[in-house]
N, C-alpha and C positions, 0 to 999 in steps of 0.2 A: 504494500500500500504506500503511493505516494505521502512523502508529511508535508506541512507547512509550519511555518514560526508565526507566532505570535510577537507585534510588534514589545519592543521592547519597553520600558517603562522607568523614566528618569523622579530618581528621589533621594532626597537628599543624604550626604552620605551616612548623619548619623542612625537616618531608617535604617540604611543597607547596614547597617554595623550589626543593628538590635535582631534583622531576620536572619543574618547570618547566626548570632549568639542562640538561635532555637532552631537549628537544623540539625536531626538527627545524625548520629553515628554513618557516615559514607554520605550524606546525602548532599547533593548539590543545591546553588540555588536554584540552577532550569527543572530540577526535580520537583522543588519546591513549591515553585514560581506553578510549574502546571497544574499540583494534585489544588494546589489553591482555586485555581481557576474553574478545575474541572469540578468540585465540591464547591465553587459559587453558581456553576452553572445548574448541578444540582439539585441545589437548592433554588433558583427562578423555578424548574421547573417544576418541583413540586409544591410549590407557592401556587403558579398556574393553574394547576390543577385540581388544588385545594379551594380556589376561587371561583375556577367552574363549576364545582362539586356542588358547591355552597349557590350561587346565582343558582343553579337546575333546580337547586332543591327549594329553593325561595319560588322560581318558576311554579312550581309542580303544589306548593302548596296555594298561590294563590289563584291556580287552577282550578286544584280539587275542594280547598276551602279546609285543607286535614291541615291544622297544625297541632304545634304541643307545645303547653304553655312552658315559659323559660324553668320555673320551679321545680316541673317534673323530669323535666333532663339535667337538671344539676345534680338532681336530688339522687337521680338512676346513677349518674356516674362516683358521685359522692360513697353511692354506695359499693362500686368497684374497685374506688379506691382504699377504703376501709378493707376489703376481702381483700385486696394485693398486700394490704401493710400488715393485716391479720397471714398470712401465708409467710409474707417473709420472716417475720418475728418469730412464727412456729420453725423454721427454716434454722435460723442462728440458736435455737435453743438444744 
């Protein structure tokens, strides 16, 4: 597969000092520099996708007229969260 470069990105030297001072054991800046990139781009796209999710489902409710008031999804998840922290604690014991 063909690559391409990403242009390159001027900053001042004592940034480049600080990103050098947290680069792992062997690892380069153009290493660096990529998984960076490639973990922002990542993340746009599941931001995107999380915002479609979210419009369709606002779509669909004020289609059908089905919603669910804010109280009773905190409350569902509230209570998921309690069973995870309830598991892990039996977990460490």
């Amino acid at each position: 597969m063909k690559t391409a470069t990403i242009p390159s990105v001027r900053v001042e030297e004592d940034f480049r000092a600080e990103v050098e001072a947290v680069l792992a054991d062997g690892e380069t800046l153009s290493e660096f520099v990529e998984a960076a990139v490639r973990a922002g781009v990542e993340r746009r796209r599941l931001q995107s996708e999380f915002i479609a999710r979210g419009l369709r489902s606002r779509d669909d409710a004020r289609r059908t007229g089905a919603y669910v008031e804010a109280d009773v999804v905190v409350a569902k998840l509230q209570r998921k969260l309690d069973t995870a922290r309830q598991s892990v604690a039996k977990k460490r014991k």
